[in-house]
N, C-alpha and C positions, 0 to 999 in steps of 0.2 A: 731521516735526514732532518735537521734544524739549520733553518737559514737567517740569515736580518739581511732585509732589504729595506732600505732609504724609505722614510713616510714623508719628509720634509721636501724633497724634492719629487718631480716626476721622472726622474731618469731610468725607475727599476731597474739599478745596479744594483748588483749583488754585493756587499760590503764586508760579509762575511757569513760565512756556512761549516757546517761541521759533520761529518756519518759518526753515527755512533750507536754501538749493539741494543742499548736501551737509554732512555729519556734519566738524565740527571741534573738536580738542582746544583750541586757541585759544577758538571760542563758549561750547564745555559749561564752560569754565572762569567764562568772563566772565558767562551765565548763572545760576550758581551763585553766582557773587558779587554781584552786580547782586539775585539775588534774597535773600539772604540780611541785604545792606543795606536793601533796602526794607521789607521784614520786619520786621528787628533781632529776629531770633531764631535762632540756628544749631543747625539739626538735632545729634541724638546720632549718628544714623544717615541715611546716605546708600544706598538700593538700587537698582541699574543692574544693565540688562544688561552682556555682557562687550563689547558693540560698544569701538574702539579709541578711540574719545572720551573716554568713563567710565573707561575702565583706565589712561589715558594717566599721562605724568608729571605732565603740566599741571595737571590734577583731583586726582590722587594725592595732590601735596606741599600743593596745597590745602586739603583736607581733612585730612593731618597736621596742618597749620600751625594750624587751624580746631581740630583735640583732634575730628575729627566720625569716626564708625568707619564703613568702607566696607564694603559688603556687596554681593556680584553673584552674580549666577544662575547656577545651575549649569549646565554644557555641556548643552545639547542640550534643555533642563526649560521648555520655555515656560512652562510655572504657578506658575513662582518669584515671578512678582510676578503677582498674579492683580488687583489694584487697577490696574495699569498698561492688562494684558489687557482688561478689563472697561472702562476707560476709553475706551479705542481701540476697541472693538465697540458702544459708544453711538454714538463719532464716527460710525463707520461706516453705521448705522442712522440717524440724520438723514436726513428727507424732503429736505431740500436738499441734502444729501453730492454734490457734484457727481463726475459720473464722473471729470471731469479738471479740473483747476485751468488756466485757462489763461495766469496770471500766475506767480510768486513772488509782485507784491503779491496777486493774489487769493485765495491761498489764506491769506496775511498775512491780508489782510480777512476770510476767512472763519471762519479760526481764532477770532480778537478775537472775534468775535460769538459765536460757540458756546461758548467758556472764561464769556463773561459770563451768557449762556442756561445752560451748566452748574453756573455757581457759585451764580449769582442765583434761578435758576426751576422748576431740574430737581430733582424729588424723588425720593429713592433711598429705596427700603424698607427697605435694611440700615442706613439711619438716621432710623429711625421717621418716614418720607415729610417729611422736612425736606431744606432744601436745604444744600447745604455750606455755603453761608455762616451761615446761620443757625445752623448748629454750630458752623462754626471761630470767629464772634466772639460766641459764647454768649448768643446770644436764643433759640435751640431749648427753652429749658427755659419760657422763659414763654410760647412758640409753645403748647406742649405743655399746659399748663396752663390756656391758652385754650379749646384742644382739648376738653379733661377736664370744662370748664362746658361748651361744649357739648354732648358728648356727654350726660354726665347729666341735663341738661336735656331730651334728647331723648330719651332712657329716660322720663323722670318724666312725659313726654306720654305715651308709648305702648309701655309694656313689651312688649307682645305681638308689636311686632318683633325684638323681640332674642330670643336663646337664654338670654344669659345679662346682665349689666350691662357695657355696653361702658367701656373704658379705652382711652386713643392708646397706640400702642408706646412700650417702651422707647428712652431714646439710648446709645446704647453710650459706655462708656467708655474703652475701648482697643481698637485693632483689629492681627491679626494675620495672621500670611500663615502659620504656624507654628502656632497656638495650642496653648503644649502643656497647656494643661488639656482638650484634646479629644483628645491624639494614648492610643491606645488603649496599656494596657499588654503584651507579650505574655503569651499565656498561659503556665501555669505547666509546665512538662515532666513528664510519669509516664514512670515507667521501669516 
């Protein structure tokens, strides 16, 4: 399975995905463009691993031609893209994940329906238990605010179960794989 999901926002919507019986610089191209037109938004940034698809020419000139900046994982770093990772370990983790697909179309079928259960239904905590979709085309704020009457509503019944006055999480506004407002500074050397 080959997917692109959003770098530029945090919403981890699924923006487009494809099954196919082996890895081609021909598909990742036509996928990328096929999704970029349905879209009508072209990424800043493009992050792939270094498989030969993603590197190829066919991608490469692509994304020149596009002004979009490439960016791939370094040799050997699985946690270079930890959105991807974390992506693929949900698929994995589906009660229905079947051990073996016994089509191309079936796993065709089965993908559609898990991207639409992932984008539509699945709530992620790292964005305040909203689904991606509801971020990527911004109703998570008034999800959120629905939220917030509730909840206070349900303090003003009965404080004594809470510690403290509940609030919904925050939605992030940027997400990073990098972030370097958290990368630590070294310490400072004594001699």
């Amino acid at each position: 399975m080959s997917g692109i999901t959003p770098t530029s926002s945090s919403s981890r919507y699924v923006v487009g995905h494809t099954v196919e019986r082996a890895e081609s610089a021909v598909r990742a191209e036509e996928l990328i463009r096929e999704t970029i037109t349905r879209n009508g938004i072209v990424p800043e940034t493009v992050h792939a691993d270094r498989g030969t698809s993603m590197t190829s020419k066919k991608v490469s000139q692509l994304l020149i031609d596009l002004g979009v900046t490439r960016s791939h994982s370094r040799p050997k770093t699985s946690n270079d893209n930890p959105y991807s990772e974390a992506h693929f370990k949900t698929t994995k983790y589906m009660s229905d994940y079947p051990e073996r697909f016994d089509s191309l179309a079936h796993a065709r079928e089965w993908f559609d329906a898990f991207i639409a259960y992932y984008d539509h239904e699945y709530r992620h905590s790292g964005i305040g238990w909203h689904t991606p979709a509801s971020v990527h085309f911004g109703t998570a704020e008034e999800v959120r605010d629905q939220r917030a009457v509730t909840l206070a509503e349900a303090y003003a019944r009965h404080p004594e179960r809470f510690g403290r006055r509940p609030r919904p999480p925050r939605i992030p506004r940027q997400a990073w794989i990098n972030d370097p407002a958290k990368r630590r500074e070294p310490a400072p050397q004594t001699s």
